[in-house]
MARVEXZA-284658 format. One record per residue: x, y, z of N, C-alpha, C in turn; residue in one letter; residue number from 1. Coordinates in nm, 3 decimals. Layout:
npx:npy:npz:capx:capy:capz:cpx:cpy:cpz:residuo:num
X:Y:Z:X:Y:Z:X:Y:Z:a:NUM
...
***
This chain:
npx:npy:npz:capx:capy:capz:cpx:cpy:cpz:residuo:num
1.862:-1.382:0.438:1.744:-1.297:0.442:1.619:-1.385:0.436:x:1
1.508:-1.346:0.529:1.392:-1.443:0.532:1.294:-1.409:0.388:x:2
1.227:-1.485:0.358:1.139:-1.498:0.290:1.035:-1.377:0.298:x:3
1.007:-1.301:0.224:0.925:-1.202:0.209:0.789:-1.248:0.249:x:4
0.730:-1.158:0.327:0.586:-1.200:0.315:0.497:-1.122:0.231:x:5
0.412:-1.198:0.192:0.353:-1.204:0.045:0.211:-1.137:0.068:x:6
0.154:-1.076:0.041:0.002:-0.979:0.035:-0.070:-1.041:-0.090:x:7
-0.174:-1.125:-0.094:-0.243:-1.121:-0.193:-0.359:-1.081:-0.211:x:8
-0.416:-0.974:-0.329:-0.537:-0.957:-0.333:-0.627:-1.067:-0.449:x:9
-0.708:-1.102:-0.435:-0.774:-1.179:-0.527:-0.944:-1.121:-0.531:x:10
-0.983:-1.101:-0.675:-1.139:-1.092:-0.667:-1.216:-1.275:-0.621:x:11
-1.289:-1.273:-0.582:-1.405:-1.355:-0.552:-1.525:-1.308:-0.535:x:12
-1.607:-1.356:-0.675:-1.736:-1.261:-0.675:-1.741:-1.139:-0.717:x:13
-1.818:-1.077:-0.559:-1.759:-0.910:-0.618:-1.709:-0.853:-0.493:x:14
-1.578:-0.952:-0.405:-1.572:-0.915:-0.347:-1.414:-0.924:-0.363:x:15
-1.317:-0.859:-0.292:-1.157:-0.850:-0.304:-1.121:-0.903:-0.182:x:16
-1.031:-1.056:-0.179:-0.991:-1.095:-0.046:-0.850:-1.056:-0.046:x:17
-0.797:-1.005:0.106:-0.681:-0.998:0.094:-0.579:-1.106:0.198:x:18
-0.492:-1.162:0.143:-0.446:-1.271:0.233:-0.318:-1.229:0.236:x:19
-0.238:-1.257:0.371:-0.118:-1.217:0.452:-0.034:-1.412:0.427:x:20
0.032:-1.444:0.297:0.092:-1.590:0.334:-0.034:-1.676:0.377:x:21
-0.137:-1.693:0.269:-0.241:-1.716:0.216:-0.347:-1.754:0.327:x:22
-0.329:-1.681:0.445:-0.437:-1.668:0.566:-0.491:-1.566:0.536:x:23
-0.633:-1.536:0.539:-0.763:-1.456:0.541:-0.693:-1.306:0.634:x:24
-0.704:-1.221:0.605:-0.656:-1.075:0.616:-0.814:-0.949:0.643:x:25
-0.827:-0.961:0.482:-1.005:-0.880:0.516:-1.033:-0.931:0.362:x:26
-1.195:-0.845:0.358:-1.259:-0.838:0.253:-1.277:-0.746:0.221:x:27
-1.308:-0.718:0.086:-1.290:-0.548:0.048:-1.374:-0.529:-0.093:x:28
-1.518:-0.408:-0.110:-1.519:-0.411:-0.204:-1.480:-0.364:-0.297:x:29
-1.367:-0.284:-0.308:-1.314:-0.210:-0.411:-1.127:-0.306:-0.409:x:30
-1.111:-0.241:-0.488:-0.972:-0.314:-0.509:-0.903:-0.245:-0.441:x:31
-0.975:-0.126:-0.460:-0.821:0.001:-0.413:-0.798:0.077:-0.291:x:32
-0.911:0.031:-0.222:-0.896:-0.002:-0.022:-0.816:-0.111:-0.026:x:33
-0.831:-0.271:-0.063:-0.755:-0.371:-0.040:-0.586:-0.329:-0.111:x:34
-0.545:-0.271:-0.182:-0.434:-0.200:-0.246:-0.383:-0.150:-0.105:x:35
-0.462:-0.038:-0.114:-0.403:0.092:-0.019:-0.332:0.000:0.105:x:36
-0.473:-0.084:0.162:-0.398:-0.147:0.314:-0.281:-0.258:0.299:x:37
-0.329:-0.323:0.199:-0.270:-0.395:0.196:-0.086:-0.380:0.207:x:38
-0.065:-0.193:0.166:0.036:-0.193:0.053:0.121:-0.097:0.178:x:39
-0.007:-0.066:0.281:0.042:0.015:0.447:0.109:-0.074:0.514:x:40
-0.003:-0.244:0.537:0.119:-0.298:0.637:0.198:-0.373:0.591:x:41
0.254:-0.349:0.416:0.347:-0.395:0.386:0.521:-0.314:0.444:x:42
0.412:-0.211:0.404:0.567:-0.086:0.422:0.606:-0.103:0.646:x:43
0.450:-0.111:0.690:0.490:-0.132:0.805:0.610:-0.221:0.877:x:44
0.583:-0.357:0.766:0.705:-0.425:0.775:0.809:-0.455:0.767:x:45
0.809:-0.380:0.652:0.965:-0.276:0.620:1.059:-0.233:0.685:x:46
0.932:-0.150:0.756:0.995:-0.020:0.863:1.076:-0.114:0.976:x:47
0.995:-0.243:1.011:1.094:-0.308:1.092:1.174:-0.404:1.057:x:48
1.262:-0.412:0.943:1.299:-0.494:0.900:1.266:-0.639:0.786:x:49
1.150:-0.646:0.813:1.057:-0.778:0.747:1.016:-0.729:0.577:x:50
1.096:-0.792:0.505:1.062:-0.779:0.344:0.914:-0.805:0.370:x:51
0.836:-0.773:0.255:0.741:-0.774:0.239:0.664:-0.764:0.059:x:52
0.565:-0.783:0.041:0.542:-0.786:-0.084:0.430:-0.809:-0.120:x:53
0.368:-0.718:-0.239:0.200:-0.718:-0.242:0.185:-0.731:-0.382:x:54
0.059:-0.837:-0.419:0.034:-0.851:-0.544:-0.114:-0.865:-0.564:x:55
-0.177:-0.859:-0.686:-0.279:-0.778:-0.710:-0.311:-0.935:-0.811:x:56
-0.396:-1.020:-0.830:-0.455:-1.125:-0.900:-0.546:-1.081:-0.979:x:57
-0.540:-1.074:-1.133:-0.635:-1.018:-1.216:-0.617:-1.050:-1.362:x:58
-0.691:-1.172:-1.390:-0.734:-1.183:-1.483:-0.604:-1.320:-1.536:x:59
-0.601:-1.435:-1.441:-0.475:-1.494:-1.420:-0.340:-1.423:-1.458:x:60
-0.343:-1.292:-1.437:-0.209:-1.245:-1.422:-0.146:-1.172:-1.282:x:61
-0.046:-1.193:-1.231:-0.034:-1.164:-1.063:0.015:-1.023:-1.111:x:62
-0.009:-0.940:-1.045:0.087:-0.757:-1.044:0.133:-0.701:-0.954:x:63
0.247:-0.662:-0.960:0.279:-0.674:-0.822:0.351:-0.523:-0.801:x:64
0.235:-0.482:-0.704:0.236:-0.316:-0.624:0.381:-0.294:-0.619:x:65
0.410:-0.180:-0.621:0.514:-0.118:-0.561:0.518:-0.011:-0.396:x:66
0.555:-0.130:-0.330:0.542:-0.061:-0.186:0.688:-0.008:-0.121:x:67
0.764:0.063:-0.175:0.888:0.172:-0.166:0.782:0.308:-0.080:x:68
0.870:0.380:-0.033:0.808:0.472:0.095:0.769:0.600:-0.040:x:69
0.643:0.671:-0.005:0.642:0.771:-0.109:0.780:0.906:-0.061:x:70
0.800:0.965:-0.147:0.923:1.078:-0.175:0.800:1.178:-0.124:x:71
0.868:1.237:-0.004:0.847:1.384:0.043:0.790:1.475:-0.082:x:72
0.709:1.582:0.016:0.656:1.671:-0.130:0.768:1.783:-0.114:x:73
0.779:1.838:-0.190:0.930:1.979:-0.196:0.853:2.078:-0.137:x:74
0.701:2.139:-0.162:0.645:2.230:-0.176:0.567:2.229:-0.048:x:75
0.582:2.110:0.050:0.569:2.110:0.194:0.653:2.119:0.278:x:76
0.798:2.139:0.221:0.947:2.228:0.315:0.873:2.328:0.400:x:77
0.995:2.341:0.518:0.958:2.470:0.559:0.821:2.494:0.636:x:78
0.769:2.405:0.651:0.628:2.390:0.719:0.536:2.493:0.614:x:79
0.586:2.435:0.501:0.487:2.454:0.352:0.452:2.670:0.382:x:80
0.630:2.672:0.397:0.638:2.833:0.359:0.615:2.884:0.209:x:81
0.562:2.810:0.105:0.552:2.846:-0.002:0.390:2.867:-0.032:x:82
0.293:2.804:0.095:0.175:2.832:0.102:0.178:2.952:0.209:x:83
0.235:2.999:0.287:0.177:3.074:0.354:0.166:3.243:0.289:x:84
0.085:3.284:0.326:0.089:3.409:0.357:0.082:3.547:0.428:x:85
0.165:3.672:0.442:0.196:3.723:0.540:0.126:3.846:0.530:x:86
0.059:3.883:0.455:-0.051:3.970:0.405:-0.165:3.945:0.348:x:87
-0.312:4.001:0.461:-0.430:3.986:0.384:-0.452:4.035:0.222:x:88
-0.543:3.922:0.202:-0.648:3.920:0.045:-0.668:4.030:0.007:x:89
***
């Protein structure tokens, strides 16, 4: 199995870099845009096979996201027949 590729976010300044196997990716000012994407084309890589893996640099301690696919909602079955309704208000 190949080597996972690695997502890092790091603050610099006040800005959040995110690096793909420590090449320049984007800049971000919130953490939790650089999270979110970071943590999309992890799973993207997934999807085709390619481990992948995202970690979060803060405060010299590394943390490391959990990028597993989210679990279906129950209450959107059915083309979310538990919202509809078949009689007016």
């Amino acid at each position: 199995m190949p080597d996972p590729i690695r997502f890092d976010i790091k603050r610099q300044g006040s800005i959040w870099k995110l690096t793909r196997d420590d090449k320049a990716e984007g800049e971000y000012s919130h953490v939790d845009r650089a999270t979110h994407d970071a943590v999309v084309r992890a799973r993207e890589l997934q999807d085709t096979g390619t481990p992948a893996q995202v970690f979060v640099q803060a405060d010299d301690k590394s943390i490391q996201i959990d990028t597993d696919p989210e679990p279906g909602n129950p209450d959107l079955a059915n083309n979310a027949a538990a919202f509809t309704r078949l009689t007016p208000l």
